[in-house]
C-alpha positions as CSV (number, residue, x, y, z in Angstrom):
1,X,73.7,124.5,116.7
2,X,75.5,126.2,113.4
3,X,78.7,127.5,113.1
4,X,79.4,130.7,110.8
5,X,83.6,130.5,110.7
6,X,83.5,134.2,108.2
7,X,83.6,136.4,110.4
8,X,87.0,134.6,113.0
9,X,88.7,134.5,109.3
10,X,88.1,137.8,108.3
11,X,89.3,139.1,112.1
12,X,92.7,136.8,111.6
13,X,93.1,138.1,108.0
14,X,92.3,141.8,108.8
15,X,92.0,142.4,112.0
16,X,88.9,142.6,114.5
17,X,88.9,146.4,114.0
18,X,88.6,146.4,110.3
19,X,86.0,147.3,108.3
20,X,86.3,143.7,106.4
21,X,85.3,142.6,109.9
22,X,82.2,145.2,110.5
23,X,80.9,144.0,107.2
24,X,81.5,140.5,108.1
25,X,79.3,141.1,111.8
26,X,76.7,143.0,109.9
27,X,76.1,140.1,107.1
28,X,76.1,138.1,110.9
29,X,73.5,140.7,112.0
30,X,71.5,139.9,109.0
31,X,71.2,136.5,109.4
32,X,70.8,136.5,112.8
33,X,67.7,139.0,112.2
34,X,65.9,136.7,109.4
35,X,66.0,133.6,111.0
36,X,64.3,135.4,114.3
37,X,61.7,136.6,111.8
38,X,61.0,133.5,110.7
39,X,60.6,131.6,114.3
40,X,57.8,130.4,115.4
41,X,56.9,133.4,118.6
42,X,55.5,130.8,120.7
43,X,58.1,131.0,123.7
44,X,59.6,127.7,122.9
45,X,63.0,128.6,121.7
46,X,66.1,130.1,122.6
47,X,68.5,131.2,120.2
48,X,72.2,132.0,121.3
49,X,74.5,134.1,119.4
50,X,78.3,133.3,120.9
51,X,81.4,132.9,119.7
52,X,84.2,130.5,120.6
53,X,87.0,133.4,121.8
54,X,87.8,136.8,121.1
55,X,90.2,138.5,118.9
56,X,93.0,140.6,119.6
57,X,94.2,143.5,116.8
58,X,98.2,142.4,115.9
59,X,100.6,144.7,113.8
60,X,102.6,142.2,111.3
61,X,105.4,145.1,111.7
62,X,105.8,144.1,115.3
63,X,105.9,140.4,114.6
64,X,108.6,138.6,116.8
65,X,110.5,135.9,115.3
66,X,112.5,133.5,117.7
67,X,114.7,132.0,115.1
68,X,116.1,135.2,114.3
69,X,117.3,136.1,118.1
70,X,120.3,134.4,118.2
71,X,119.9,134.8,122.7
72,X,116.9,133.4,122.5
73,X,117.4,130.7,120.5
74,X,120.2,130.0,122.8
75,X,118.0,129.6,125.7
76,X,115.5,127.2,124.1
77,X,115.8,123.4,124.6
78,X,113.2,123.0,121.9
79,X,111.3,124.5,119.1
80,X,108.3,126.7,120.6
81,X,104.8,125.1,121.1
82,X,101.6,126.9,121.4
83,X,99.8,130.2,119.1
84,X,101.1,133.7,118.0
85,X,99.6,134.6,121.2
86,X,100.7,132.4,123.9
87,X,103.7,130.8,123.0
88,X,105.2,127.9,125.6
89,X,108.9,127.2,125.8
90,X,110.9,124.8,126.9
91,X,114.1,125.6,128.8
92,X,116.9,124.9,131.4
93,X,117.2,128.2,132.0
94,X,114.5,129.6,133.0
95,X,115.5,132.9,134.5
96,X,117.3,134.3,131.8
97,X,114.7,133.2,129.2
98,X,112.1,134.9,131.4
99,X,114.7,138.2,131.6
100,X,114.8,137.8,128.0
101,X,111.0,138.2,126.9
102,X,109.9,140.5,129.6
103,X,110.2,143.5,127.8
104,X,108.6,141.8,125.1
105,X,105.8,139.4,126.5
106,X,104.1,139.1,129.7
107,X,106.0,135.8,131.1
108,X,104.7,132.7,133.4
109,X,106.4,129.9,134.5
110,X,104.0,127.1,132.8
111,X,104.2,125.2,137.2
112,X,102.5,128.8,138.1
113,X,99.7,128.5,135.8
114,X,99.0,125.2,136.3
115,X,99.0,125.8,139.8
116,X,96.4,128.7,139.6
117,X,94.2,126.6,137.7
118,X,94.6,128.7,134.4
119,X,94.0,125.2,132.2
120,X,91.4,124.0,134.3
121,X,92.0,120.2,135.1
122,X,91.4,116.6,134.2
123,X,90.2,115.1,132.3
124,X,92.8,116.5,129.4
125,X,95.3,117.7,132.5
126,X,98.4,115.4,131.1
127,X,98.7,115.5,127.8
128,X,98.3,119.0,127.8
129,X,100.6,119.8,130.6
130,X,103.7,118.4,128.8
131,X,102.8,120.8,126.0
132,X,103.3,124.0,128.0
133,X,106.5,123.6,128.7
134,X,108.6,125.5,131.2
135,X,107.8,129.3,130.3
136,X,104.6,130.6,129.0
137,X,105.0,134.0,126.9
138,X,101.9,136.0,126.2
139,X,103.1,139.2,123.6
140,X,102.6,142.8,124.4
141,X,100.1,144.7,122.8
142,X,100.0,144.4,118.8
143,X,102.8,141.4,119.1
144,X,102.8,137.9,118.0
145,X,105.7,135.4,118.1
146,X,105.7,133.8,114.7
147,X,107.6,130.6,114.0
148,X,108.7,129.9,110.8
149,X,108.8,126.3,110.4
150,X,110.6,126.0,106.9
151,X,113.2,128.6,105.6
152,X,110.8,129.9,102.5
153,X,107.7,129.8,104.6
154,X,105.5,133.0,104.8
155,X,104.2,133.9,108.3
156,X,101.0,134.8,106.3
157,X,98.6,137.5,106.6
158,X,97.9,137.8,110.9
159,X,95.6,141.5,111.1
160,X,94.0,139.4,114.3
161,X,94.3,136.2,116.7
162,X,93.7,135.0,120.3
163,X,94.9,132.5,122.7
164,X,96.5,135.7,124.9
165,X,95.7,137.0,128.4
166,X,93.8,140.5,126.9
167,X,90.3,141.0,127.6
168,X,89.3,141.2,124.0
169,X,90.7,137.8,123.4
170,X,88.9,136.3,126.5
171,X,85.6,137.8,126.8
172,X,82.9,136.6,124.7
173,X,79.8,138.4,124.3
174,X,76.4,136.3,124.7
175,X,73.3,137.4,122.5
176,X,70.4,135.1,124.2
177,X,67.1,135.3,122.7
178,X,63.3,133.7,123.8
179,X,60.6,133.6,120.7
């Protein structure tokens, strides 16, 4: 097994649509294509091309920020946990935080997805469960929800990411090949 991280950082820096990230899958395609040609063609191996996730195009322009919605901040019991994607939040209030996002994010209460079996199970069930909070919120379309942690931080350059409920963030293709 090998793992080739250049072509997930070019898609978060970029964007999965740029052509940073076609040069990135063809220099992939490349190596992918030498080490077949150098295999052994004796039916004894199969190699696997995958990836871990998807990517998902964002637009930095339609970033949210939750520390600068003074309502939202209002309806938060804590700081958000969770990715630019699928952000989890914790709340008494769970109504009007859920009214809140909607026109924003596509919103779950974190009990509906763990009753649908959207995290799977044991054996990492409890630890993670605490982590979701109360409210899951997945961003519409080219949206993220950026945190900034410290005053003078920078959110950083964000062209792509995953972690959200779109198909290009879940599916994975498979490249499976007997030599």
């Amino acid at each position: 097994m090998a793992y080739w991280p250049g072509y997930d950082a070019v898609c978060h820096r970029y964007g999965p649509q740029s052509p940073q990230a076609a040069d990135e899958a063809a220099a992939v395609d490349g190596m992918f294509s030498r080490l077949l040609r150098k295999l052994p063609r004796d039916g004894k191996t199969l190699l696997v091309l995958s990836a871990d996730h998807g990517q998902h195009e964002l637009d930095a322009a339609q970033a949210l920020y939750p520390q600068q919605d003074a309502r939202l901040m209002e309806l938060l019991a804590d700081a958000p946990a969770g990715e630019v994607r699928a952000r989890y939040f914790r709340t008494e209030r769970l109504r009007e935080l859920t009214e809140h996002l909607e026109p924003l994010a596509q919103c779950l209460p974190s009990a509906q997805a763990w009753e649908r079996g959207l995290f799977g199970g044991p054996p990492a069930l409890e630890p993670f469960r605490a982590r979701t909070g109360d409210l899951i919120a997945v961003p519409r379309g080219k949206r993220s929800f950026r945190w900034l942690w410290h005053p003078t931080a920078s959110p950083g350059p964000d062209g792509g990411s995953h972690g959200g409920w779109s198909a290009e963030e879940m599916l994975v293709p498979v490249i499976a090949v007997r030599v």
